[in-house]
C-alpha positions, 0 to 999 in steps of 0.5 A, spaced: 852 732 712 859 729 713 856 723 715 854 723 708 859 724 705 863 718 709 858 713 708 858 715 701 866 714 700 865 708 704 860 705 700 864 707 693 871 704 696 867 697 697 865 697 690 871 699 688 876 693 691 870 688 689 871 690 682 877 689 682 878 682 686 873 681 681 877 682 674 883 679 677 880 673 678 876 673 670 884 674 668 883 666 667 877 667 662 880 668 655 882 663 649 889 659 651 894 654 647 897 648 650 904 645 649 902 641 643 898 646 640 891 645 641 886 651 643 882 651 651 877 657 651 876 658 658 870 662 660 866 663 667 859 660 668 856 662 675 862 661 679 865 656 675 870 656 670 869 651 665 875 650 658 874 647 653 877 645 648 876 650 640 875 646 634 877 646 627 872 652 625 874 655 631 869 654 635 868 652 642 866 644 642 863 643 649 862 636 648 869 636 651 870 639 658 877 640 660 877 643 666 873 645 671 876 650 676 873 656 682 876 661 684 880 661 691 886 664 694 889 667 688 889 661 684 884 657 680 883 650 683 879 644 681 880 638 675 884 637 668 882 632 663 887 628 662 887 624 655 893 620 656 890 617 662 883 618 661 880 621 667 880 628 671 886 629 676 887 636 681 889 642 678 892 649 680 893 654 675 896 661 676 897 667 672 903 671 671 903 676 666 900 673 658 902 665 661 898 660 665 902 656 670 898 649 671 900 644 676 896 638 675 897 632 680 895 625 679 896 622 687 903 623 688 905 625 681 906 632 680 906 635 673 908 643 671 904 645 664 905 653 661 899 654 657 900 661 653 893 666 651 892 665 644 892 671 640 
C-alpha cells in the first residue's frame, strides 16, 4: 500500500511540473502592442508561436506573419518580420512581468524592442 501511495504522488508531482512548465512557456500567447502601435496576437500552433499582426476590425490578418517562434531554455527563439527592411531576421524574446523584451539581430547588428500586452 505505500508503494501505492508513492508511486501516486510521484506520478501527480510529474503532471504538476509539467503543467506548469507548460503555462510558463504559453505566457507568450496573448495579444501585443509595438512601439509604433500596431497590434501582434501571438497564439501557439503545435509547437509553435506564430504572431500576426490585428487589423483594423480587430481581427487577426494571417496573410502576414510576423513571428515565428519555439520554445527554448526559458525564452522564445525563431524569426521577426521586419517591414524596413523586407525579410525575417533572428529574434529572442523574453518575458518580464506584462512587457516583451525582443532581441532582433540582423548578421552583426542587434536591436532591442519592449512590446506591451494590449489590454
Amino acid at each position: 500500500m505505500n508503494h501505492l501511495i508513492t508511486i501516486s504522488f510521484f506520478v501527480l508531482s510529474i503532471n504538476f511540473f509539467a503543467q506548469d512548465k507548460q503555462d510558463e512557456q504559453n505566457e507568450i500567447v496573448a495579444v501585443w502592442t509595438t512601439a509604433d502601435e500596431t497590434k501582434v496576437e501571438i497564439y501557439k500552433e503545435g509547437n509553435i508561436y506564430l504572431g500576426n499582426p490585428i487589423n483594423a476590425e480587430g481581427e487577426r490578418n494571417t496573410d502576414i506573419e510576423v513571428l515565428n517562434l519555439k520554445y527554448q531554455e526559458g525564452k522564445w527563439v525563431g524569426k521577426i518580420y521586419s517591414k524596413k527592411r523586407e525579410r525575417l531576421l533572428d529574434v529572442e524574446c523574453q518575458m518580464e512581468g506584462d512587457k516583451l523584451n525582443l532581441k532582433v539581430t540582423a548578421r552583426f547588428i542587434s536591436a532591442d524592442l519592449q512590446w506591451s500586452r494590449a489590454r
